[in-house]
TIVEX-845516 format. One record per residue (C-alpha): residue number from 1; residue in one letter; chain; x negated, y, z negated. Coordinates in steps of 0.25 Angstrom, whole numbers, plus 2048, in hexadecimal, padded with zeros to 3 digits. Each point is the difference from the previous one (the first is absolute). Example, Ala and Ser with C-alpha at 12.3 -4.5 7.8 and 13.67 -1.06 7.14 Angstrom:
REM TIVEX-845516
     i   aa   ch     x     y     z
     1    A    A   7CF   7EE   7E1
     2    S    A   7FA   80E   802
***
This chain:
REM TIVEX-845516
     i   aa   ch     x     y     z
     1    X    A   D03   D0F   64A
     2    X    A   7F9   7F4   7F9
     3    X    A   7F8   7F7   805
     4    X    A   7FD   7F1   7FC
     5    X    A   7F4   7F7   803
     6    X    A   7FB   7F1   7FC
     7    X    A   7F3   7FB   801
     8    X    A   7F8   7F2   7FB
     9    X    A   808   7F7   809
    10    X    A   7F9   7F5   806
    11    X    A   7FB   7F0   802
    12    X    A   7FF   7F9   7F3
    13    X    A   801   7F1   7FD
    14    X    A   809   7F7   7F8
    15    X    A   7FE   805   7F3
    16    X    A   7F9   80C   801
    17    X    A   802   80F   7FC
    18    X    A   803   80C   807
    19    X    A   804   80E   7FA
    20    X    A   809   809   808
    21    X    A   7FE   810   7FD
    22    X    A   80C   80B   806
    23    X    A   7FE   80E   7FF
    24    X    A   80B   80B   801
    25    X    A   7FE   80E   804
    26    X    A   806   80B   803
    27    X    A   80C   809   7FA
    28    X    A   801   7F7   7F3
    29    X    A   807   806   7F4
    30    X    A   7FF   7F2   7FA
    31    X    A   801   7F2   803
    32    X    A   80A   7F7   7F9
    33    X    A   7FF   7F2   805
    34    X    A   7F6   7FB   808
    35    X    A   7FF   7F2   806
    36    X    A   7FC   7F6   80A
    37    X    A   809   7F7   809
    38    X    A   7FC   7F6   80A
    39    X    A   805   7FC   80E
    40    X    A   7FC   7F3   809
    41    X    A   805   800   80E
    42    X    A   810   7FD   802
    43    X    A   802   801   7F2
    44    X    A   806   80B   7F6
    45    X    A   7F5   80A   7F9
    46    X    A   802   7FA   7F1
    47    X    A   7FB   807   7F3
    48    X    A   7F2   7FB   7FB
    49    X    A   800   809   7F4
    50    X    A   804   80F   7FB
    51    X    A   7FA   809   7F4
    52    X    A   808   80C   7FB
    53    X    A   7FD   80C   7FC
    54    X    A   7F7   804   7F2
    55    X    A   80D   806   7FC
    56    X    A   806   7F5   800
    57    X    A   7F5   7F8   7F8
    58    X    A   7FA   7F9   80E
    59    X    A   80A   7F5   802
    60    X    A   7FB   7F5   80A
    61    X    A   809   7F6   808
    62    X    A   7FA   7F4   807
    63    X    A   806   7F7   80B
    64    X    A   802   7F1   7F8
    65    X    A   7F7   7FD   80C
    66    X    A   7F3   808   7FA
    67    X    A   802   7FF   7F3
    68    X    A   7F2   7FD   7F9
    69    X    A   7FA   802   80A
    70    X    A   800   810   805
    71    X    A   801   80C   7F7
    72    X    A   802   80C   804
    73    X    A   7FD   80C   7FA
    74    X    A   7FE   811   803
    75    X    A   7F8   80B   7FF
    76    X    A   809   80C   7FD
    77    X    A   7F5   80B   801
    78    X    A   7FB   7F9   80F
    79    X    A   80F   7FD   805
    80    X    A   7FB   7F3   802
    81    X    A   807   7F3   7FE
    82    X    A   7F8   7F2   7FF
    83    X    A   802   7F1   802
    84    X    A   7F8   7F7   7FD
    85    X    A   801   7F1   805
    86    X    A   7FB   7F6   7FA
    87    X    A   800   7EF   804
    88    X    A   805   806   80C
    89    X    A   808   7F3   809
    90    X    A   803   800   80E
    91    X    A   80E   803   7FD
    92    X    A   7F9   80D   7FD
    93    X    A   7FE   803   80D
    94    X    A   80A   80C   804
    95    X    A   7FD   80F   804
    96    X    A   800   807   7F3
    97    X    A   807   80E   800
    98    X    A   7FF   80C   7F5
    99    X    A   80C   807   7FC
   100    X    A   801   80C   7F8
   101    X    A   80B   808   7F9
   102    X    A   7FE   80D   801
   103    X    A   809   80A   7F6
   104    X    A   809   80A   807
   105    X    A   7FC   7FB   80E
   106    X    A   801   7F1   801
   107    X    A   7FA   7F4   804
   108    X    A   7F4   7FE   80A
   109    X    A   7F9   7F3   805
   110    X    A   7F2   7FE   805
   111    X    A   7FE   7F9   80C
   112    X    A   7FB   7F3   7FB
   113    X    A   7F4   7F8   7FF
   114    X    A   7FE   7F0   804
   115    X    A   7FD   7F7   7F6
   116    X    A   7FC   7F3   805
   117    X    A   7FD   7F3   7F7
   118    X    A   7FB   7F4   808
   119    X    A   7F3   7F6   7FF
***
């Protein structure tokens, strides 16, 4: 069993910061990708960004949408997986999602946690 939980959601303005942690745990022989998907209400969850694996040198992916502006990045030892946001826009606004691959179990997703960017 694995289980997955964000934190460092919130209230931010227009242009603000916010940095997102996700912790795994549990029965974890490793971790290969870990990333972070968004969803706003009636809409598809859509991909935010992805890391791989060390073994695979770290390669990161970002939506068009966040480029610049967010960087993910992991802490192996920790299982953790970060985003930080950066010139954050209301667009922004979504609940955020972790997602994590786990190697010869499968993939688990956290329950989400609100980001919300308005003056």
């Amino acid at each position: 069993q694995v289980q997955v939980v964000e934190s460092g959601g919130g209230l931010v303005q227009p242009g603000g910061s916010l940095r997102l942690s996700c912790a795994a745990s549990g029965s974890i022989f490793r971790i290969k990708t870990m990333g972070w998907y968004r969803q706003t209400p009636g809409q598809q969850r859509e991909l935010v960004a992805t890391i791989t694996s060390d073994i695979t040198s770290g390669v990161t992916v970002y939506a068009d949408s966040v480029k610049g502006r967010f960087t993910i990045s992991r802490d192996n030892a920790k299982n953790m997986v970060y985003l930080q946001m950066n010139n954050l826009k209301p667009e922004d606004t979504a609940v955020y999602y972790c997602f994590v691959d786990v190697a010869r179990v499968g993939g688990y997703w956290g329950q989400g946690t609100q980001v919300n960017v308005s003056s």
